[in-house]
C-alpha positions in Angstrom: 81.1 92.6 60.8 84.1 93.8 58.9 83.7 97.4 59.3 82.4 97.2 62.8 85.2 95.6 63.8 87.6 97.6 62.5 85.8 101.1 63.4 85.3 100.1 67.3 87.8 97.9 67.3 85.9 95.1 69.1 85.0 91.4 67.5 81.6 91.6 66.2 80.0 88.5 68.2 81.4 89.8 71.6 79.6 93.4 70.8 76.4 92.1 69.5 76.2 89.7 73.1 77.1 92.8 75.4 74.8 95.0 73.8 71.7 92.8 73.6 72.0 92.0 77.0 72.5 95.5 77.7 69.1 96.0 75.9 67.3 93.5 77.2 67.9 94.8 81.0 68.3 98.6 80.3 67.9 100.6 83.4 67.9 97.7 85.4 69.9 98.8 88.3 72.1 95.4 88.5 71.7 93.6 85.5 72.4 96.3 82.9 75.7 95.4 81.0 77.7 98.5 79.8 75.9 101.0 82.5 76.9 101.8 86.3 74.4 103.6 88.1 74.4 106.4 90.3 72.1 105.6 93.6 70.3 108.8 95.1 70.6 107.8 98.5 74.1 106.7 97.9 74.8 110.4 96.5 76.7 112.1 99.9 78.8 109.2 100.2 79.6 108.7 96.3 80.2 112.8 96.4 81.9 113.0 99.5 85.4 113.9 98.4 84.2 115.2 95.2 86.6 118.1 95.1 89.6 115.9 95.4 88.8 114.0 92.1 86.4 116.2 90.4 88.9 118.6 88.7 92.1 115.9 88.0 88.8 113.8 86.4 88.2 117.1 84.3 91.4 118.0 83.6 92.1 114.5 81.8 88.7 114.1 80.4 90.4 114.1 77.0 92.7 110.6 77.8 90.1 108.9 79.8 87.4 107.4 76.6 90.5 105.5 75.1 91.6 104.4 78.2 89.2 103.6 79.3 87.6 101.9 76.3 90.5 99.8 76.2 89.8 99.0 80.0 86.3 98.1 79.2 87.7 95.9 76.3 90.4 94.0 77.0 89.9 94.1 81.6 85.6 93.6 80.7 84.8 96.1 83.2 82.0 95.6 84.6 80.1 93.2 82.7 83.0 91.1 80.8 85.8 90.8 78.1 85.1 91.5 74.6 88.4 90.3 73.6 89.1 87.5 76.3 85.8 85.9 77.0 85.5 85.7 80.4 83.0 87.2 83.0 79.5 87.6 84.0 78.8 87.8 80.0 79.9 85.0 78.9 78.2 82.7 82.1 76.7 80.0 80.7 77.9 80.3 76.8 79.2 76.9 75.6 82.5 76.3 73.4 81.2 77.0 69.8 79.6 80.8 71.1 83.0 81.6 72.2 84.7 79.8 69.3 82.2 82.2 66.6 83.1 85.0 68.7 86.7 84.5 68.4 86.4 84.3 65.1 84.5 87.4 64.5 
């Protein structure tokens, strides 16, 4: 727990929840934690204005993953907070889940 904590800096109990449930609905279009999907018939829309974004997305490719790991984090975008425990993750957990996650 130790190690994993301080290598992705995450608590241990918060990224051992997200990523079983992320296991136990992988490629499950809605209920997968951790994944957005891309919908094919949703593509021309999605893409429509692609050229606008594409190349500023590109060009700060480099800032976005510790951004944007802190976004997923600390905001829980999209499934829930890691470090405040809040969200469609933690629906349902009782007091002493989110007290052992805390801890961790």
């Amino acid at each position: 727990e130790i190690a994993h904590s301080a290598i992705c800096l995450t608590p241990f109990v918060p990224w051992a929840k997200s990523h079983r449930q992320h296991h136990l609905h992988h490629n499950h279009i809605t209920k997968d934690y951790s994944h957005q999907w891309f919908v094919e018939e949703e593509k021309d829309e999605l893409f429509a204005n692609a050229e606008s974004w594409f190349k500023p997305a590109y060009d700060t490719r480099v800032w976005q993953l510790p951004v944007l790991y802190m976004v997923y984090l600390l905001a829980g975008v999209p499934d829930g907070g890691h470090v405040f425990f809040y969200g469609r993750m933690w629906e349902g957990s009782d007091m002493k889940t989110k007290l052992d996650a805390a801890i961790s």
